[in-house]
C-alpha positions as CSV (number, residue, x, y, z in Angstrom):
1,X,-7.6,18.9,27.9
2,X,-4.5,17.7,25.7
3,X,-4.9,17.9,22.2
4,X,-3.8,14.9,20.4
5,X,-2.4,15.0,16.7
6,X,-2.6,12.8,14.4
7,X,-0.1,12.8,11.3
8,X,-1.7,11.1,8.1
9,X,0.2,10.3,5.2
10,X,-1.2,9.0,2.1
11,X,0.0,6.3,-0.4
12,X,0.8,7.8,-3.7
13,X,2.2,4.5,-5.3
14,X,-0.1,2.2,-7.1
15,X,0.9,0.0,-4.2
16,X,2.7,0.1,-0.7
17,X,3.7,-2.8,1.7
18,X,4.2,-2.1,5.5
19,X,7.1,-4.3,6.5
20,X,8.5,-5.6,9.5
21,X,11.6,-4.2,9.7
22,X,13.0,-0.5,7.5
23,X,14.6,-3.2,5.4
24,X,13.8,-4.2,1.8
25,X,13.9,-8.1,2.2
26,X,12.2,-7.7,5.8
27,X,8.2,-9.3,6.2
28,X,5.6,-7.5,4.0
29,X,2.5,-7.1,6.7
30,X,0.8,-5.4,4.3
31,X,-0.4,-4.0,1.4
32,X,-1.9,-0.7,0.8
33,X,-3.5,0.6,-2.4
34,X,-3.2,3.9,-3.3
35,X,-4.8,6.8,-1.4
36,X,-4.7,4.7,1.4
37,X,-4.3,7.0,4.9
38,X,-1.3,5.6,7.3
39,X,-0.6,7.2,10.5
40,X,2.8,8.7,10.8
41,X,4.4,7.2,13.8
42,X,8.3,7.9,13.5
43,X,11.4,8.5,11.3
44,X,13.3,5.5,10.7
45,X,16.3,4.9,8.4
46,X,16.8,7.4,5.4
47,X,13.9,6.1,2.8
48,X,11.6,4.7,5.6
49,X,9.4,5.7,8.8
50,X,7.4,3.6,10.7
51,X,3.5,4.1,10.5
52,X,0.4,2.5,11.3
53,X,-2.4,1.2,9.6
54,X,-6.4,1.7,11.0
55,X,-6.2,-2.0,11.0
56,X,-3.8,-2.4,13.2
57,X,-0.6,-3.3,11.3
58,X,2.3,-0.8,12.8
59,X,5.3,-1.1,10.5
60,X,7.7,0.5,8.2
61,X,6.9,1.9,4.8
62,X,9.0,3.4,2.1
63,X,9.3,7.0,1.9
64,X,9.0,6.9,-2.1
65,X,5.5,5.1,-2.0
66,X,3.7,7.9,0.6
67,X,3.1,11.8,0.4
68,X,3.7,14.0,3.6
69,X,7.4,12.5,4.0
């Protein structure tokens, strides 16, 4: 049986948006409060990886706004 990982990262900023794109003026399709639990899906551009929420929304979040980057 394969084991599957999860890697949770946790928002540390008072708030978090995931957005639609690793830019900074891209679609905000979400907001997280703090100690909110994202799953770690990828790297993306320096500052930003892509994660999912357990609602569904899979975007990009800021590196500076989450522990376990």
């Amino acid at each position: 049986m394969m084991r599957q990982e999860f890697r949770w990262r946790f928002v540390t900023a008072p708030k978090a948006e995931i957005r639609q794109s690793d830019k900074a003026e891209s679609a905000v399709l979400a907001e997280l409060d703090k100690w909110v639990a994202v799953e770690f899906v990828e790297p993306a551009s320096p500052g930003w990886a892509k994660v999912r929420h357990r609602d569904g929304a899979t975007g990009y979040i800021r590196s500076t706004q989450v522990w376990g980057l």
